[in-house]
PyMOL commands that place a pseudoatom at each C-alpha (Angstrom):
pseudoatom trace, name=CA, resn=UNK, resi=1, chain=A, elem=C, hetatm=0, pos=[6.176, -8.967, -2.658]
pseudoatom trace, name=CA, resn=UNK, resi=2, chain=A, elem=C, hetatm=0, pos=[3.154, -8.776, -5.288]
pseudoatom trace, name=CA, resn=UNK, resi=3, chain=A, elem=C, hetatm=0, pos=[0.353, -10.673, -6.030]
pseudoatom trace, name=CA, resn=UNK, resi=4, chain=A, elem=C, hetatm=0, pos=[-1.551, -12.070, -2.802]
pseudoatom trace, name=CA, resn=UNK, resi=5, chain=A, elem=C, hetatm=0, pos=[-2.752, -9.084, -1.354]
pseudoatom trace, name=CA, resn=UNK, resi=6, chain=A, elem=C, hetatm=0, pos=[-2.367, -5.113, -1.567]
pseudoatom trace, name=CA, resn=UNK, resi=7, chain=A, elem=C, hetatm=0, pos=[-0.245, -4.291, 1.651]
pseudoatom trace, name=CA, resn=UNK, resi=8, chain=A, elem=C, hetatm=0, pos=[-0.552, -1.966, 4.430]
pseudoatom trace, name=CA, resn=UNK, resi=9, chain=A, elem=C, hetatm=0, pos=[2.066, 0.503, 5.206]
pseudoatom trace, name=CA, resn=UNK, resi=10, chain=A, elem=C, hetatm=0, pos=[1.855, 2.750, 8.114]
pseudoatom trace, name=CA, resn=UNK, resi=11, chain=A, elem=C, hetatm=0, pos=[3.067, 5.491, 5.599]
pseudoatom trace, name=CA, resn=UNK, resi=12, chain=A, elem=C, hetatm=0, pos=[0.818, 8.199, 5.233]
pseudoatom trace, name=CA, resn=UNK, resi=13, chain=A, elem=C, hetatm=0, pos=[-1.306, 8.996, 1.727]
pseudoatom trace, name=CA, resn=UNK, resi=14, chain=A, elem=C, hetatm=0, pos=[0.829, 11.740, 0.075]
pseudoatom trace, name=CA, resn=UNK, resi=15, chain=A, elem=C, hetatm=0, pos=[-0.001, 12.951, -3.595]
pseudoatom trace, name=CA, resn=UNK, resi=16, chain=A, elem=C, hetatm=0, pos=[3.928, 13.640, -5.225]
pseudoatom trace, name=CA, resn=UNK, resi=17, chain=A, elem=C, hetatm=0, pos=[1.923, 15.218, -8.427]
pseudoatom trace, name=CA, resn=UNK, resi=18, chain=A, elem=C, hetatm=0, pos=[3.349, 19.252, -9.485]
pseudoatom trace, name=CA, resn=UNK, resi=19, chain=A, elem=C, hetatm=0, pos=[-0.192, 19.330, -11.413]
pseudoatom trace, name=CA, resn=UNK, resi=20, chain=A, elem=C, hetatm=0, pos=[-2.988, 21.274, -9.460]
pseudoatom trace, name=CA, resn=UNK, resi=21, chain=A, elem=C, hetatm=0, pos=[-5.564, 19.239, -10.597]
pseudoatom trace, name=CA, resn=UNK, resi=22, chain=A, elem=C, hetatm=0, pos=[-3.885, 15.670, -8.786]
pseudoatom trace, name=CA, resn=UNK, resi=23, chain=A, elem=C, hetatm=0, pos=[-3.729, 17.193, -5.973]
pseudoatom trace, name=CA, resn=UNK, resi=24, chain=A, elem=C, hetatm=0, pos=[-7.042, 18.362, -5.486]
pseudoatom trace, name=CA, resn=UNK, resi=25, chain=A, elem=C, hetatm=0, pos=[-8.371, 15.418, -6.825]
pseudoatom trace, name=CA, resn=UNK, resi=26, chain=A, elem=C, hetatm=0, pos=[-6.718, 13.334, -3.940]
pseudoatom trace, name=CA, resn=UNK, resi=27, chain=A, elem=C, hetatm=0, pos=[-7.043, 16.203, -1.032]
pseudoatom trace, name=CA, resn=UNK, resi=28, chain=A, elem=C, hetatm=0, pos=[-9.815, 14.014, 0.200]
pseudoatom trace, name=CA, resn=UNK, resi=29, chain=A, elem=C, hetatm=0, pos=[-7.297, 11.477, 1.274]
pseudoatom trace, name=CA, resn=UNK, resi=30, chain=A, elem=C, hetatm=0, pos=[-6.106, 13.300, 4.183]
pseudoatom trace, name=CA, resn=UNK, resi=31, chain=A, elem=C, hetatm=0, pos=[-5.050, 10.256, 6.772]
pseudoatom trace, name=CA, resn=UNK, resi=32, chain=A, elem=C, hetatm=0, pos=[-4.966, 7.091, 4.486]
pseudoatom trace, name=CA, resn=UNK, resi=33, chain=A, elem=C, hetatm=0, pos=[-2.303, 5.055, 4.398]
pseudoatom trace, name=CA, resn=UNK, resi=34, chain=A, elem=C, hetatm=0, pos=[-0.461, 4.162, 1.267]
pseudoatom trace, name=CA, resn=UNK, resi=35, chain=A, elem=C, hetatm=0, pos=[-0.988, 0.026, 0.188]
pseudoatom trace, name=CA, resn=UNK, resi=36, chain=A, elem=C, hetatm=0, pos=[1.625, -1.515, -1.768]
pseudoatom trace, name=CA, resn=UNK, resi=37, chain=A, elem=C, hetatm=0, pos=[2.043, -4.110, -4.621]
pseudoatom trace, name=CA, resn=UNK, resi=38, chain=A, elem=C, hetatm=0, pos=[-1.587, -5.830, -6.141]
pseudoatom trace, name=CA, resn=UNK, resi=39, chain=A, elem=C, hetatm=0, pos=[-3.110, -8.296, -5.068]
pseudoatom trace, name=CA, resn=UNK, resi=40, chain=A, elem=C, hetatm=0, pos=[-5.099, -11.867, -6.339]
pseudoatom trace, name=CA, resn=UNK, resi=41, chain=A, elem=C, hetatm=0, pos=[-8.339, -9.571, -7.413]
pseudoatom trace, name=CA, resn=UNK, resi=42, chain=A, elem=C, hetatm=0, pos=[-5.733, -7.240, -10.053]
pseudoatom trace, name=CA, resn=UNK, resi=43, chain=A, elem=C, hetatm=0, pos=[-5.803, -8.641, -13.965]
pseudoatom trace, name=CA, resn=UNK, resi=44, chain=A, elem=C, hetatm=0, pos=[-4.884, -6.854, -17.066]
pseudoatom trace, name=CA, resn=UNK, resi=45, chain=A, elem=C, hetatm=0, pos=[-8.574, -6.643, -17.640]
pseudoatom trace, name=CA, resn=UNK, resi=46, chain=A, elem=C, hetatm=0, pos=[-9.423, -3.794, -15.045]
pseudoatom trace, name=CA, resn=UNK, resi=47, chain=A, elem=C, hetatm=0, pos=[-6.495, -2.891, -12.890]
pseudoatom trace, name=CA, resn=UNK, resi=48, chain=A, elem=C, hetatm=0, pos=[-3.604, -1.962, -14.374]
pseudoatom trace, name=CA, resn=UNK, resi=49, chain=A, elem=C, hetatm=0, pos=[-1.287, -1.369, -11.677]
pseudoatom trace, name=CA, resn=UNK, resi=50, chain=A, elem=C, hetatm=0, pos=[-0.246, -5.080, -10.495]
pseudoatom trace, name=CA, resn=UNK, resi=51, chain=A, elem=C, hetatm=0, pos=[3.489, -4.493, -9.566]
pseudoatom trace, name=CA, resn=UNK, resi=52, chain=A, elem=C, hetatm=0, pos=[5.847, -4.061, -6.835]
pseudoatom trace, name=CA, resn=UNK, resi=53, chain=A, elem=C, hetatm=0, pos=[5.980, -0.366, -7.015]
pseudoatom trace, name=CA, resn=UNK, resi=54, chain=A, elem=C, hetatm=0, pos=[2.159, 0.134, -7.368]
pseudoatom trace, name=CA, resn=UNK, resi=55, chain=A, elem=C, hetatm=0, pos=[0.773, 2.527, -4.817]
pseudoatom trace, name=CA, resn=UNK, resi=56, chain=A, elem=C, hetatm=0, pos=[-2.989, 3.132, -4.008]
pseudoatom trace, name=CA, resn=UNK, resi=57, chain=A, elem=C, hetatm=0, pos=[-4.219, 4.294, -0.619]
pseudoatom trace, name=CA, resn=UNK, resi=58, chain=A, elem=C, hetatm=0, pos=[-7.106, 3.531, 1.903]
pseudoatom trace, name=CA, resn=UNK, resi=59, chain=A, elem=C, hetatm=0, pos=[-8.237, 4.806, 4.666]
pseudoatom trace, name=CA, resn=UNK, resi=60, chain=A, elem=C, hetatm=0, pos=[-7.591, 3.496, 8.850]
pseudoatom trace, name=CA, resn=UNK, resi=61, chain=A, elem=C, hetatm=0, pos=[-10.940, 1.908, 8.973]
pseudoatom trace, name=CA, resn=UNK, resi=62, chain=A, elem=C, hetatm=0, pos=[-11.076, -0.188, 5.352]
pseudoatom trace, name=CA, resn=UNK, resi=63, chain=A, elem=C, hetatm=0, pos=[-10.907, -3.622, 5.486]
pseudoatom trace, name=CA, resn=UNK, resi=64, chain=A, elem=C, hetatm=0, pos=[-11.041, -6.160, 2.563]
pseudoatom trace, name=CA, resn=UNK, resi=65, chain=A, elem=C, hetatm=0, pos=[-9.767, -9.684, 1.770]
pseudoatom trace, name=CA, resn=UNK, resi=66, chain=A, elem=C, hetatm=0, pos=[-6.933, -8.867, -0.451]
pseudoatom trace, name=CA, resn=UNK, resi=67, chain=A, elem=C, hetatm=0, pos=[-5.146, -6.242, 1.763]
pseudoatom trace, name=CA, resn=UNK, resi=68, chain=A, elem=C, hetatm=0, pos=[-2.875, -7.464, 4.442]
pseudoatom trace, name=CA, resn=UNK, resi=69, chain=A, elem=C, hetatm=0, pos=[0.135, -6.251, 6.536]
pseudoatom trace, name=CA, resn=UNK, resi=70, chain=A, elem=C, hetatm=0, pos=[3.649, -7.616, 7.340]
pseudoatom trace, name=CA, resn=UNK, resi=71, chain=A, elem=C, hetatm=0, pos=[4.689, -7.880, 10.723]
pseudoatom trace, name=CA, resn=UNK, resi=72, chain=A, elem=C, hetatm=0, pos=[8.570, -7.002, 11.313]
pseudoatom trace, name=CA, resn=UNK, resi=73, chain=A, elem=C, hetatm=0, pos=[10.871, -6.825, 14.097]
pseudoatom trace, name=CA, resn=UNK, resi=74, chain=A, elem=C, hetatm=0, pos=[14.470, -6.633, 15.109]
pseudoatom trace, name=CA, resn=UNK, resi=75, chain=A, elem=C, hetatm=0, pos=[15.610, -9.872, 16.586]
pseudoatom trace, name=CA, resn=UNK, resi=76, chain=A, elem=C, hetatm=0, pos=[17.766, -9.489, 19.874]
pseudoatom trace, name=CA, resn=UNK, resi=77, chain=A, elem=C, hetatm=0, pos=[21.486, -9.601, 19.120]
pseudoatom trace, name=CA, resn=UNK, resi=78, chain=A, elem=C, hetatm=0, pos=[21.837, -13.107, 21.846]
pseudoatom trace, name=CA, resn=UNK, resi=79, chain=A, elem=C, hetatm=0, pos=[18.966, -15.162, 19.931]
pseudoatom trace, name=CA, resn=UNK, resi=80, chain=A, elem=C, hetatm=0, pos=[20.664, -13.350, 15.854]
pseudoatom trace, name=CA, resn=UNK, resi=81, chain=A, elem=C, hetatm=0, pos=[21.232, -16.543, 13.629]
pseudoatom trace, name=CA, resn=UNK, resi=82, chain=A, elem=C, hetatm=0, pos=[24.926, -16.892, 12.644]
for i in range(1, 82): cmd.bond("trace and resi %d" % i, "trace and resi %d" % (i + 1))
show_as sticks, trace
zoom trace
């Protein structure tokens, strides 16, 4: 999904970057979560990175009205559709 809000992952922040420089720039990040996707507030204006593999992160405590989570869960094999 893309485009209502950024969502939350409970994936930790890791910078992938082999340049020095990336990863010290994001060392601060230590305990954010990564956010996938864009949300309503992204236009080709000012953010540049609204699609599905987009990745920013935010910290635990961050809250904002275009990030959001998914809930997910296994559904008992007796009450499985089909």
């Amino acid at each position: 999904m893309v485009g209502n809000v950024w969502e939350w992952t409970v994936q930790n922040f890791k910078v992938m970057s082999l340049k020095k420089a990336v990863r010290e720039a994001h060392k601060d990040k230590q305990g954010f979560k990564i956010c996938k996707g864009g949300s309503y507030l992204c236009h080709a204006s000012y953010c540049h990175r609204y699609r599905i593999a987009a990745r920013t992160a935010n910290s635990p405590d961050s809250s904002t009205g275009h990030t959001g989570f998914r809930l997910v869960y296994d559904t008992p094999p007796d009450k499985a559709m089909g």
